[in-house]
N, C-alpha and C positions, 0 to 999 in steps of 0.2 A: 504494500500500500504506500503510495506516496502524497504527502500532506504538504499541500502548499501555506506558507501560515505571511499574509500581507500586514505589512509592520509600517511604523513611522515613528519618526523623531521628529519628538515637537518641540518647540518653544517653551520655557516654564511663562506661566499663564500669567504670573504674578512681576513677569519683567518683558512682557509683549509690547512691540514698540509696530505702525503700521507708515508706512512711506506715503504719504500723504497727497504725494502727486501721482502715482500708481495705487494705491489703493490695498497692495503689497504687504504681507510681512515682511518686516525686516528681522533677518537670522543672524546676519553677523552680530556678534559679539554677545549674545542674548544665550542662557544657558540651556542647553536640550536635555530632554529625558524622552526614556521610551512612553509611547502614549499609551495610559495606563489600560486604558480596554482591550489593548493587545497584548499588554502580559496575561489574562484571562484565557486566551487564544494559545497563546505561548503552550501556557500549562497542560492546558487539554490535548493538545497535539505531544505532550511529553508522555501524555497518559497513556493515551491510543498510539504512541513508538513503545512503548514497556509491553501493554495487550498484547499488541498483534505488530511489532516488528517494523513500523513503519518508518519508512524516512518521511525526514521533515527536511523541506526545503525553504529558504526565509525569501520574500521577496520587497521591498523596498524600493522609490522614487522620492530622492532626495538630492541634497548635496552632497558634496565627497565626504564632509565630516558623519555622515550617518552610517560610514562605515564602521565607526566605533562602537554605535550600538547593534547594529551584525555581528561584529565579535561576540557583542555581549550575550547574545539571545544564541550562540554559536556556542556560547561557553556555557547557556546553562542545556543545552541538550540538542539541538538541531543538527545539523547534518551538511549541508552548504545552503550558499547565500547567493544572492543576488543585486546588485544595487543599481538601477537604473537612473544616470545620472548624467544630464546633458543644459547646457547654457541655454540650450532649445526648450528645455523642460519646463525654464522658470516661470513662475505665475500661473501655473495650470489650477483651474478651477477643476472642482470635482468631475464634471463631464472630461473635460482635456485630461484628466488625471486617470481614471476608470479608461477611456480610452487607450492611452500607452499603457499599461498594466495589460489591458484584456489582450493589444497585440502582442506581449512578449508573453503572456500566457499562454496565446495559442502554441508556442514552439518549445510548453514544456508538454509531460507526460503526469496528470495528477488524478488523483481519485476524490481530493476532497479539497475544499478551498477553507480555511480560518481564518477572520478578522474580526478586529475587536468592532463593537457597534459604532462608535463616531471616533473621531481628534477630537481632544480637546483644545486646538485652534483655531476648528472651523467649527464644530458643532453641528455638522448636517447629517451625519448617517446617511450619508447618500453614495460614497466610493465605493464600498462593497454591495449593495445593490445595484446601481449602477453597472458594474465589471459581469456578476453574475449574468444582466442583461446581454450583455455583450461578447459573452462566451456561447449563449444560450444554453445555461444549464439552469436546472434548479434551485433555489433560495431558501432560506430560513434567517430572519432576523430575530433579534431579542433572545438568544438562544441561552435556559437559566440552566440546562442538562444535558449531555448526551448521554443517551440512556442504556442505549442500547444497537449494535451494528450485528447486522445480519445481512450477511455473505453481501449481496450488494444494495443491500438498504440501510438508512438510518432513523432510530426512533430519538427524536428528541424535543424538551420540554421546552415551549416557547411561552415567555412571559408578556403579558399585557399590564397594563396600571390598575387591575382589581382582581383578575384572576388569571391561570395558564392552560397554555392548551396541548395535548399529548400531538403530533406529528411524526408521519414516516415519510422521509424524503428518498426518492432513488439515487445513488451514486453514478456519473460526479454529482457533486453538490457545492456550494457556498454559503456557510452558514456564518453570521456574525452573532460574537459571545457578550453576555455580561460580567462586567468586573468584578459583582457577587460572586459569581459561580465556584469560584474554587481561591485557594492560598496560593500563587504563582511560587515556585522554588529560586532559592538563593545560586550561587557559584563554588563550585568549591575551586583550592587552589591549584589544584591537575584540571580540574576540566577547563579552567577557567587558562592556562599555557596550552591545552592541548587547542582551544580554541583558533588559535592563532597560525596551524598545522590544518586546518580546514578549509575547502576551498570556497573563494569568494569572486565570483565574476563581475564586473563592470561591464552593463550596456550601456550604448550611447544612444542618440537619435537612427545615425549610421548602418546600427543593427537590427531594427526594427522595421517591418513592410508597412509606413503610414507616410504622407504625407506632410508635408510641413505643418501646412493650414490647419494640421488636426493635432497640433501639440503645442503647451507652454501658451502664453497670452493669445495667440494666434488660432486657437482654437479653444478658447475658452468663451463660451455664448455670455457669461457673468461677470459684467463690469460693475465694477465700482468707481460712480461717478462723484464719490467723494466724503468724507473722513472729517471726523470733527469730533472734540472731547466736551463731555456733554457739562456745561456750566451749572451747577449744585447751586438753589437760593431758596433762603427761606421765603416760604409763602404764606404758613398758617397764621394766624392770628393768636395772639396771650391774652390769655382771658383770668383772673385774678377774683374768683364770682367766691360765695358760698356754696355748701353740698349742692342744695335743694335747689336751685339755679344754675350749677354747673352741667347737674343730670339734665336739667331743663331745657340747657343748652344745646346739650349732646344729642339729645332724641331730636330734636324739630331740626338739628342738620343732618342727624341720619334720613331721618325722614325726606328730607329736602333732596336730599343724597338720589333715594332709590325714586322719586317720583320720575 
């Protein structure tokens, strides 16, 4: 079985800076981590290589520095890597992004697809649906279990915001995990050297069958016609009443509120 598991190094959330005249992230100098819905993804695909023997192959579209967190996801159990990483690349919006992904996907050989459900720099849960699309194979989002594989099917629990629902999807498939689902594993200090003895290819534009126009800002349908940090002022009023009057006050502006 081979397990394809789509990864990203993102920006920490809490030092995101946006280029103002592109509409861009800006990554230099800004600290990355792996995005954490895909250590979820990680783990599961560590689980079913232990089951049933699988390779895991990592696959990524970043910058060259996302090859350190390849290493890392290499070092806690995968098998080889990939990193699709071209000047051409830059500014891909989720459709441009799902795009180069789904063309270098067709020229591998996989049984199952893993990704975590969104970035957290974009927030759209839309890459790996997307890609799914685009492969045309089958999908499962919000995935809280996988339950159970048989010979070429998968049963697994998809969660909604009040209940879940049991599914069997046919293999291949593409299922995106949640970050509940399981405790993602550490490194130890041999897998973590042997990591670096594993193979990691570089794709470019070059090696891919697409078109210019269908990668990096150039195919990206989703502009961003502009950027601005949102100015915090107080607005409420201070009001200095007694109880009985205070209450008084509050019900006739709720009231006022929901008319």
């Amino acid at each position: 079985m081979n397990i394809v598991l789509l990864v990203k190094q993102v920006p920490d959330t809490t030092e995101m800076k946006v280029d103002k005249v592109t509409g861009t992230l800006i990554r230099t100098g800004v600290p990355t981590i792996i995005n954490p819905d895909d250590l979820a993804a990680v783990e599961e695909a560590l689980v079913l290589k232990e089951k049933y023997d699988a390779k895991i192959i990592l696959v990524t579209m970043g910058p060259p520095q996302a090859e350190e967190m390849l290493r890392e996801i290499l070092g806690r159990g995968a098998d080889e890597a990939y990193l699709l990483s071209d000047a051409r690349f830059a500014g891909a919006d989720t459709w441009a992004t799902s795009t180069t992904l789904a063309a270098f996907l067709k020229t591998l050989a996989y049984d199952m697809i893993l990704a975590g459900r969104q970035a957290i720099d974009g927030d759209t849960a839309q890459v790996g649906p997307q890609t799914a699309e685009k492969l045309h194979i089958p999908q499962v989002t919000y995935v809280e279990e996988i339950m159970h594989l048989n010979n070429d099917r998968l049963i697994v629990k998809k969660a909604y915001e009040s209940f879940s629902e049991i599914l069997e999807v046919p293999l291949p498939c593409l299922l995106t995990t949640l970050n509940t689902m399981n405790q993602p594993r550490g490194m130890n200090v041999y897998d973590a050297w042997r990591a670096y003895q594993k193979p990691l290819t570089k794709i470019t534009f070059d090696d891919l069958d697409l078109p210019l126009n269908q990668v990096g800002l150039k195919g990206s349908p989703t502009q961003v016609k502009k950027t601005f940090t949102r100015t915090i002022q107080a607005g409420s009023l201070n009001e200095n009443l007694p109880p009985r009057e205070a209450a008084k006050l509050i019900a006739s502006t709720l009231k006022a509120y929901m008319e």
